[in-house]
MARTORZA-299385 format. One record per residue (C-alpha): chain; x, y, z; residue in one letter. Coordinates in pm, 1 decimal. Example, Ala and Ser with C-alpha at 12.3 -4.5 7.8 and 13.67 -1.06 7.14 Angstrom:
2
c,east,north,up,r
A,1230.0,-450.0,780.0,A
A,1367.0,-106.0,714.0,S
end
This chain:
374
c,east,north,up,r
A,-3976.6,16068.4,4956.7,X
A,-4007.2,16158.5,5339.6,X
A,-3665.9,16157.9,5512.8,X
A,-3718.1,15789.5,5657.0,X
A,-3736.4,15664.3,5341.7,X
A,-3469.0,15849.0,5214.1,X
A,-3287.9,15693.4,5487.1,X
A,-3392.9,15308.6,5426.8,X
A,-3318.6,15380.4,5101.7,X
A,-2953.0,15501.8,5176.2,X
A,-2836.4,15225.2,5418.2,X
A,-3018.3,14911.7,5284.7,X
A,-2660.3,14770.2,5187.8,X
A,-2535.9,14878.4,5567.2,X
A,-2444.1,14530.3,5768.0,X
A,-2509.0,14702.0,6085.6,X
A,-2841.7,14823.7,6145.6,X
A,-2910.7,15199.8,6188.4,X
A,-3207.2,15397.6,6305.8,X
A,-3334.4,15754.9,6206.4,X
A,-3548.6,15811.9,6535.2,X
A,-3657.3,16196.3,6652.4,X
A,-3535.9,16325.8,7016.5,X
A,-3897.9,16216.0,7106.8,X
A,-3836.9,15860.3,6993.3,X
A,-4032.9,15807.9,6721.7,X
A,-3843.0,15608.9,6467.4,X
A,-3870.4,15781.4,6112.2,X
A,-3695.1,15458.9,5925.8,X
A,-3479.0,15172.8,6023.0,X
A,-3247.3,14965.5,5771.5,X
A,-3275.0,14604.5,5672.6,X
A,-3035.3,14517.9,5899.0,X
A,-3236.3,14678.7,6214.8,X
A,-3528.6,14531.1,6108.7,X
A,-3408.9,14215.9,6087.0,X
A,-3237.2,14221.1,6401.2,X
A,-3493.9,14403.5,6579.7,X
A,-3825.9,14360.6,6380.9,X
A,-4018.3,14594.7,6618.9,X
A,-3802.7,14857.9,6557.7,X
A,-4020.3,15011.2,6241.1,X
A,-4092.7,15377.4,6128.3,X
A,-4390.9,15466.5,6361.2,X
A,-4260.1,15298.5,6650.1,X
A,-4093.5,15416.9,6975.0,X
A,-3750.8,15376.1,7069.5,X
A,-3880.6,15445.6,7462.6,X
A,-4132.6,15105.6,7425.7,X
A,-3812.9,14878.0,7284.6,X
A,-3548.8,15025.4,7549.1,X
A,-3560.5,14890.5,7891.5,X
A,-3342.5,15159.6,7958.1,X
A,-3454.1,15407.3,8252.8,X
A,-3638.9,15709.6,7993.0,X
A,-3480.9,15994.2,8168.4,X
A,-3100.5,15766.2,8067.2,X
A,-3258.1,15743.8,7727.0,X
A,-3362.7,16112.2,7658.2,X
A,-2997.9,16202.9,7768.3,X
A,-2837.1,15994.1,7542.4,X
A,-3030.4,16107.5,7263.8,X
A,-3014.5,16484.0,7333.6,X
A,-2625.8,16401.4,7329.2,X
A,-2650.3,16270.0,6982.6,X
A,-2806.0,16550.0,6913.4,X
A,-2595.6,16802.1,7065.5,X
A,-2294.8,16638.0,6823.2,X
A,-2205.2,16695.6,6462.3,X
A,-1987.3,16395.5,6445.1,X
A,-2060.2,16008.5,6616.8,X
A,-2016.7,15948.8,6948.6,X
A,-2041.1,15665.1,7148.6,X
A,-2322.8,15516.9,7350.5,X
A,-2536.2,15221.9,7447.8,X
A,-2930.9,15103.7,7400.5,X
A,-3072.4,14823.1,7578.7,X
A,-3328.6,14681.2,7372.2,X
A,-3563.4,14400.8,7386.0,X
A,-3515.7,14172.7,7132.5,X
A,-3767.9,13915.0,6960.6,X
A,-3669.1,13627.3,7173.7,X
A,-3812.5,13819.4,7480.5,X
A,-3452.3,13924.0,7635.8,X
A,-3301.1,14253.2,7672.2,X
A,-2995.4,14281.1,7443.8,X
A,-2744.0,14595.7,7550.5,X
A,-2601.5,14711.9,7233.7,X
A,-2339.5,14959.0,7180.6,X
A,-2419.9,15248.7,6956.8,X
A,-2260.1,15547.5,6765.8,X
A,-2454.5,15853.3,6743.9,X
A,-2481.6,16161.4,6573.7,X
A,-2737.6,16446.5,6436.6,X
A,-2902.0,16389.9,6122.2,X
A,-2907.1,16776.9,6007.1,X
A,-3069.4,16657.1,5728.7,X
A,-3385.7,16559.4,5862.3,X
A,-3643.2,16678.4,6117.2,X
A,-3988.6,16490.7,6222.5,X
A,-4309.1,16643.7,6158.5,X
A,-4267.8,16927.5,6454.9,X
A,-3941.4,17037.0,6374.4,X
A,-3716.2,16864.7,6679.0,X
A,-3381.3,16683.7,6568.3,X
A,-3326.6,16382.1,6471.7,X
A,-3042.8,16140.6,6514.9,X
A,-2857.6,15884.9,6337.4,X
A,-2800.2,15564.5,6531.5,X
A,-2589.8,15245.3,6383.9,X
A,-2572.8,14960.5,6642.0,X
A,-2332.8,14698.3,6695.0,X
A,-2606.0,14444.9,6864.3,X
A,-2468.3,14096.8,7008.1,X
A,-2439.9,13836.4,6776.6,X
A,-2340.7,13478.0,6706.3,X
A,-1992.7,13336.3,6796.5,X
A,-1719.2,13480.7,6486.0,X
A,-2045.0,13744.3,6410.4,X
A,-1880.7,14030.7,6618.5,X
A,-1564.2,14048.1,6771.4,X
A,-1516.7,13832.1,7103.9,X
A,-1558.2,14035.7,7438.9,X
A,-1191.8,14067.4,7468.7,X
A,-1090.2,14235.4,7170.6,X
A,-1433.0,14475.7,7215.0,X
A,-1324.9,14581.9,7554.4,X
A,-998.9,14613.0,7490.0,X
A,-1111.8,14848.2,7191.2,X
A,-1366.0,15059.6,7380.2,X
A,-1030.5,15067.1,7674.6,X
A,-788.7,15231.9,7394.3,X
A,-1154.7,15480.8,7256.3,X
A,-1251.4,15572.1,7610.7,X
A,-888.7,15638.3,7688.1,X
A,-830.4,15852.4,7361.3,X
A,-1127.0,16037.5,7465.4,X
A,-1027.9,16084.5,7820.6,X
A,-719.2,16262.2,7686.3,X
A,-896.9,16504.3,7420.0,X
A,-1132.4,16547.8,7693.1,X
A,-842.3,16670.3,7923.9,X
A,-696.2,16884.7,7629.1,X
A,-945.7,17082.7,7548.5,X
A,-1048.8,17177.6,7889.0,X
A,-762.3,17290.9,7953.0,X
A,-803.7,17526.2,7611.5,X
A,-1141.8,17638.9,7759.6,X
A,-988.1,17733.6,8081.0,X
A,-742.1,17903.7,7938.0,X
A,-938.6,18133.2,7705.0,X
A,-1199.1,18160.6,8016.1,X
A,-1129.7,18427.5,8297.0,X
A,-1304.8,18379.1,8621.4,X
A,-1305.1,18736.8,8681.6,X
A,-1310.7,19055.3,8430.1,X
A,-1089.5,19368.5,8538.4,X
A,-971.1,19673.7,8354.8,X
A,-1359.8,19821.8,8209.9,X
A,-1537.4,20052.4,8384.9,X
A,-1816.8,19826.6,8413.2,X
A,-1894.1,19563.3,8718.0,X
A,-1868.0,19252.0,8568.4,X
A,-1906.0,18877.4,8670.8,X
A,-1922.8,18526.8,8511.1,X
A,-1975.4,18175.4,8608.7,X
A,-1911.3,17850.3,8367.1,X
A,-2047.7,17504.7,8428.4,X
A,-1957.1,17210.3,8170.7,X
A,-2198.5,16990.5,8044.8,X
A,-2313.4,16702.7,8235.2,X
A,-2144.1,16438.4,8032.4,X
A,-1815.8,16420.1,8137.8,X
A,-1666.1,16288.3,7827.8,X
A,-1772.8,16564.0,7650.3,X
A,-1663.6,16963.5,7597.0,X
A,-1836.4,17242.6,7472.1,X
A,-1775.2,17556.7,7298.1,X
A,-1884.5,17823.7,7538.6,X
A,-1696.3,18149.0,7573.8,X
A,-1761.2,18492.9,7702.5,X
A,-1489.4,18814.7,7675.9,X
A,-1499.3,19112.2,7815.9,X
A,-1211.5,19444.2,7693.7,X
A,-1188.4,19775.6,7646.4,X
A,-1133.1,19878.9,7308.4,X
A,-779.7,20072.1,7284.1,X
A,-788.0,20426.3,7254.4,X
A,-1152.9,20491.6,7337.8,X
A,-1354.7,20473.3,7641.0,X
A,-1615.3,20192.4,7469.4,X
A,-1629.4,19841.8,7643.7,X
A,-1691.4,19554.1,7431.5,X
A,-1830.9,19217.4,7537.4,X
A,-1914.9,18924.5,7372.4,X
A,-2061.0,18545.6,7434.9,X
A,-2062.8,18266.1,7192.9,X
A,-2109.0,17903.0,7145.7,X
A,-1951.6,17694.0,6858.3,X
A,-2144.8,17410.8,6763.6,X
A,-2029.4,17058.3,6910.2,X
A,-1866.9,16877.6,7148.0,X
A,-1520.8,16788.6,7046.0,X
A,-1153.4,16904.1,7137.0,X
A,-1158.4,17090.8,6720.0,X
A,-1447.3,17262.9,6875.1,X
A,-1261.3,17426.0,7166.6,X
A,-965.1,17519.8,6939.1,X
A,-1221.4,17687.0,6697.8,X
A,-1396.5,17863.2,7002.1,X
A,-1004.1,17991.8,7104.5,X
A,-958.3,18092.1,6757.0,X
A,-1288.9,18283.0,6700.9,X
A,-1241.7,18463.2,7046.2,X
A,-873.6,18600.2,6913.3,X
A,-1030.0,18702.6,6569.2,X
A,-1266.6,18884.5,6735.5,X
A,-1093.3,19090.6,6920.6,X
A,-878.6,19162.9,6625.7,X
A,-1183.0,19321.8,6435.5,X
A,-1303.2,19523.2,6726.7,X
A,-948.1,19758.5,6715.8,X
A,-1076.6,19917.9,6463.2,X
A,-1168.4,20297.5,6643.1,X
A,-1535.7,20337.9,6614.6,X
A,-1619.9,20023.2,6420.5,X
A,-1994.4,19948.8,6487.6,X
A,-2081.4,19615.0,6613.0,X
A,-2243.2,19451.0,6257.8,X
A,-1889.6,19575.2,6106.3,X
A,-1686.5,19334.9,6361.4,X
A,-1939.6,19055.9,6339.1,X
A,-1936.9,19068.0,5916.8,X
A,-1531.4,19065.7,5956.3,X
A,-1556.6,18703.4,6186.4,X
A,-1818.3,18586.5,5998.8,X
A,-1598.9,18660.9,5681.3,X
A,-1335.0,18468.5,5845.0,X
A,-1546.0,18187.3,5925.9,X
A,-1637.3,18125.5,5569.6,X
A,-1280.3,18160.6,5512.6,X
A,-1051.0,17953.4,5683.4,X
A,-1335.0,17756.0,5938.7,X
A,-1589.1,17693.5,5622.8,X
A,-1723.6,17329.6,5823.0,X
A,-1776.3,17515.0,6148.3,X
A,-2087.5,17730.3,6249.9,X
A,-2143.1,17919.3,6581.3,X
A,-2360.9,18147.7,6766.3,X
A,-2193.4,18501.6,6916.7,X
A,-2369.1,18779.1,7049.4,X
A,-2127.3,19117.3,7004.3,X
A,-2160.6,19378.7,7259.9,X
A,-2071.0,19751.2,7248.3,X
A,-2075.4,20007.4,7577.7,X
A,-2038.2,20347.3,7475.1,X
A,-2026.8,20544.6,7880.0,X
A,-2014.6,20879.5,7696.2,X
A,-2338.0,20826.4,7524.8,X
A,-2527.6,20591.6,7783.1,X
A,-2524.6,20356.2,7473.6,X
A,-2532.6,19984.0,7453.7,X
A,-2466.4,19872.4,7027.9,X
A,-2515.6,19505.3,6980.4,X
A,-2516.2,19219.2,6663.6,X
A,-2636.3,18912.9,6702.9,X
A,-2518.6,18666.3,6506.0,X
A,-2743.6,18363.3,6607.5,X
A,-2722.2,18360.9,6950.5,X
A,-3002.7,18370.1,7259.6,X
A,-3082.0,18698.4,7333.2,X
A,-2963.2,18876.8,7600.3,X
A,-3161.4,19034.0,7915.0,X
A,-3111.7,19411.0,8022.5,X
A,-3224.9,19412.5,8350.0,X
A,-3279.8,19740.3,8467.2,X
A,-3239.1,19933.5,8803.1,X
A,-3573.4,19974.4,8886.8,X
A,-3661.3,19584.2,8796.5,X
A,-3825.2,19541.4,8460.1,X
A,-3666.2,19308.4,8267.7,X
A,-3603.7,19337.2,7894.9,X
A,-3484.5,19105.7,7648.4,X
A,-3316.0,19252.8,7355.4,X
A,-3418.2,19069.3,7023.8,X
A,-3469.0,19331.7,6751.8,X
A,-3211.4,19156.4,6643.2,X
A,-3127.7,18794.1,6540.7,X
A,-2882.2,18740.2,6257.9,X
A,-2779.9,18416.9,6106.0,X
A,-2510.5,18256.2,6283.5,X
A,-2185.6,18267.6,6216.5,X
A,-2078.3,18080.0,5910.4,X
A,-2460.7,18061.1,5784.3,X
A,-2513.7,18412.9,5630.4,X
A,-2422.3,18337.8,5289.6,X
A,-2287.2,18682.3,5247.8,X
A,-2581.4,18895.1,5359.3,X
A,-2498.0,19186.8,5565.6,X
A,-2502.4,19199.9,5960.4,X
A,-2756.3,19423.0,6092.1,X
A,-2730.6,19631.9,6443.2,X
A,-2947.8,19802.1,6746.4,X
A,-2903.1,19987.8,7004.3,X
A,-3032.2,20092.5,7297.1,X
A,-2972.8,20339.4,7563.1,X
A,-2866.1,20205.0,7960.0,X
A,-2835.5,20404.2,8273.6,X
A,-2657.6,20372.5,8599.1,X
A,-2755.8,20079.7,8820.8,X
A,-2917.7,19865.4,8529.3,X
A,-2727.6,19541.6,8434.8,X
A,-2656.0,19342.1,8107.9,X
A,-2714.2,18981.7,8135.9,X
A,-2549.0,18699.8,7882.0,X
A,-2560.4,18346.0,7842.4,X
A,-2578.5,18059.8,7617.7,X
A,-2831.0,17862.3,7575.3,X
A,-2739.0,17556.3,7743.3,X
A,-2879.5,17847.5,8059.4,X
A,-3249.1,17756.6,7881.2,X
A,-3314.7,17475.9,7711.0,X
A,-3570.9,17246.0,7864.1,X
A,-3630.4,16896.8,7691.2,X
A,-3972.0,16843.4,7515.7,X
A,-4030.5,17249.6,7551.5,X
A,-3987.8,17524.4,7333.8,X
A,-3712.9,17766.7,7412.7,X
A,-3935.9,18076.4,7452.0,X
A,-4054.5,17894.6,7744.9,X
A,-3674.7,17879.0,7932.9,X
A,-3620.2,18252.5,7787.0,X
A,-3937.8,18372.5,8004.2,X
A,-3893.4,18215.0,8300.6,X
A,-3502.6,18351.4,8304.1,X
A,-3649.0,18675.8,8301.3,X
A,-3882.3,18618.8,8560.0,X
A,-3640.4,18475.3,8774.3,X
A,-3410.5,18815.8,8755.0,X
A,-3744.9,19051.7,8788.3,X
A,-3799.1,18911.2,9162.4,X
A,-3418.1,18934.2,9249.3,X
A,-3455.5,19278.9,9367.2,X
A,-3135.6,19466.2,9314.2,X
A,-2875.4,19193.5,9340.1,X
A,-2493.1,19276.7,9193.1,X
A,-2364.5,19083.1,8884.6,X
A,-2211.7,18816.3,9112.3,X
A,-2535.7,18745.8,9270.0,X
A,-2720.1,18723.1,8961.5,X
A,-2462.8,18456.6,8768.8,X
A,-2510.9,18252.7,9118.9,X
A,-2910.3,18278.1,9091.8,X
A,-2906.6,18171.8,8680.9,X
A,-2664.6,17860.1,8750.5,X
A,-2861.6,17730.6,9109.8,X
A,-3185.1,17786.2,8889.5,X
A,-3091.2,17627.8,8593.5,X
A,-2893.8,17338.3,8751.6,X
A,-3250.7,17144.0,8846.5,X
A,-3228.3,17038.9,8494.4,X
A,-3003.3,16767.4,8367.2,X
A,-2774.3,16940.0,8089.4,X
A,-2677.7,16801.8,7747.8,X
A,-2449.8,17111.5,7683.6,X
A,-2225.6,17370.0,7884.6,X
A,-2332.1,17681.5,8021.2,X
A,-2225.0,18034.9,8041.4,X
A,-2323.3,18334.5,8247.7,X
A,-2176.4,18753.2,8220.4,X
A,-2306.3,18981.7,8361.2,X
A,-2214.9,19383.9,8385.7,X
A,-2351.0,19653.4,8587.9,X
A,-2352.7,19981.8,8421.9,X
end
C-alpha cells in the first residue's frame, strides 16, 4: 500500500477534507471529503494547477508545513468545480511518515473550505476565533524570542580565539526556531569549546528545549579532558531521557591551542567549513552522526584535525543553505566558494558575507553564523 493510500485509507471517515501532497505539489492521496469538495484535487495532480495562489506564496507555505512537527495555520486558494476561486483556511504539518518517490517531504493538509449557511461557523465567530489563535500565537511568539535572545550572545569574550556571530529569524514572523551557537572555555584547561545546534520545529517548547540542551551541554563538557563523542553521548543520553519526543542537530567543537588541535562530533548537523589562512576551503565531514535523540544507543564517533594561526572555523545551521527544489550539497558548495574568494577577511566580515549572501533567498527557517579565528 503506497503512502497515499495508506492515507485515503486513514481519513475516509474525516468530515474535513485533507491532502497528502509533496513540497513539489504533487498530491499523493486526498480523502473523500477533498474529493468531493474539490474533485480535481486527486493523487497525481498538482496542488500549483488548483491554487490561484502566487507559486512562490505557495512553495512558502508548504516549506512551512514542512519545517513543523505539529499543525500550523495557513490558507489555499483553490479553484473549485463551479469555476470560482474558494480561499480556504488550512492546518498544516509534516507527514514524517511519508516521502514521494524522490525523497522530499511531504505534508499533511486538512481544510476548512467555505460551505453552506449552518455548514461552517458564520464569519463572525471564525474571525473572532482566528483573533483569540493569532493573538495566542503572537504571545508564544514574543516568549520565546525572548528565550532565544537570552541564551544568544551577540558577541563571544573570554577564549583565546577571535570569534563572531550573526542570527537572523526565519522569515515568517509568527514563527521561532531553534538555532543556537555557544562559545566557553572549559575550566581548568586552556581548551575552547564551541558548539551550534538546531532543534527541530518552530514552536515556543522548541526554544525552551534549545535553552535546555545548551545548559546540558555545557554541563558534560566540565569534565577535564573529556573528548568531544564523550559530551555528545552524555546529551544525547539526556535527550532520550527526559526530551524522548524531541530530536536536534548539534555540532560539538573542541580547540586544544597547546596541540594546534581542533576535536569535533557531529551529531546530525551541516558540516562545518575550516577556512584556512592561505584560502582553501575545507569542509569537515568525516564525520556525521545521527542526531540527537535518533542514535538508538550507538556510540558517538570523533575526528580531528590540526589548525594553525590565521585559519578560521566557520559554523552554521542549515537554514545558511537550503535552496528549495535543490539538493543541499549544492548550498554547501557554493558557501565554500563564497569564503574561498573573500581573501583574508576577520570572523566579523565573514558572518556579514554568509547572511548578505544567503538573504537573496526567501527563508522557511532561522539562521545562524560563528565564526573563530585561530
Amino acid at each position: 500500500m503506497s503512502a497515499g493510500e495508506l492515507f485515503g485509507a486513514i481519513t475516509r471517515t474525516v468530515s474535513e477534507p485533507m491532502l497528502l501532497v509533496a513540497i513539489s505539489g504533487t498530491i499523493l492521496g486526498a480523502n473523500p471529503a477533498m474529493r468531493r469538495t474539490f474533485p480535481e484535487a486527486g493523487a497525481g495532480s498538482n496542488l500549483y494547477d488548483l491554487t490561484a495562489d502566487d507559486a512562490d506564496d505557495t512553495a512558502e507555505t508548504l516549506w512551512r508545513w514542512a519545517r513543523c512537527g505539529a499543525p500550523i495555520v495557513g490558507a489555499l486558494a483553490l479553484r473549485g468545480p463551479d469555476g470560482g476561486t474558494h480561499r480556504c483556511h488550512c492546518f498544516g504539518a509534516r507527514a514524517a511518515w511519508a516521502a514521494d518517490a524522490s525523497g522530499e517531504p511531504v505534508v499533511q493538509v486538512r481544510l476548512v473550505p467555505p460551505g453552506r449557511r449552518g455548514r461552517f461557523p458564520r464569519p463572525s465567530a471564525r474571525d473572532e476565533r482566528e483573533r483569540h489563535l493569532r493573538a495566542r500565537l503572537e504571545r508564544e511568539h514574543e516568549v520565546a524570542a525572548e528565550v532565544q535572545r537570552s541564551f544568544l550572545p551577540d558577541h563571544i569574550d573570554g577564549t583565546v580565539l577571535s570569534v563572531a556571530v550573526d542570527y537572523r529569524p526565519t522569515a515568517h514572523g509568527a514563527e521561532i526556531g531553534g538555532d543556537w551557537y555557544d562559545v566557553f572555555g572549559i575550566p581548568d584547561t586552556e581548551r575552547v569549546a564551541l558548539v551550534i545546534g538546531d532543534v527541530a520545529g518552530h514552536r515556543l517548547s522548541e526554544a525552551m528545549v534549545m535553552a535546555e540542551l545548551r545548559s546540558a551541554l555545557r554541563a558534560a563538557a566540565l569534565e577535564e579532558e573529556a573528548p568531544a563523542d564523550r559530551v555528545v553521548s552524555r546529551v544525547d543520553r539526556y535527550v532520550d531521557t527526559y526530551l524522548p519526543a524531541s530530536m536536534a542537530t548539534a555540532c560539538f567543537l573542541v580547540y586544544e591551542p597547546a596541540e594546534a588541535r581542533l576535536t569535533y562530533a557531529n551529531a546530525g548537523h551541516v558540516p562545518p567549513l575550516l577556512l584556512r589562512a592561505d584560502g582553501r576551503c575545507e569542509p569537515l565531514d568525516a564525520v556525521v552522526d545521527p542526531p540527537l535523540g535518533c542514535s538508538l544507543g550507538a556510540a558517538r564517533t570523533r575526528d580531528r584535525v590540526g589548525v594553525g594561526t590565521g585559519d578560521m572555523l566557520v559554523l552554521y545551521t542549515d537554514g545558511v543553505v537550503e535552496r528549495r527544489g535543490e539538493s543541499l550539497d549544492v548550498g554547501l558548495g557554493e558557501l565554500a566558494d563564497l569564503l574561498t574568494g573573500l581573501g583574508g577577511p576577520g570572523p566579523t566580515q565573514v558572518c556579514s558575507a554568509i547572511m548578505e549572501w544567503s538573504s537573496a533567498i526567501g527563508h522557511a527557517d532561522d539562521r545562524a553564523v560563528l565564526a573563530a579565528r585561530f
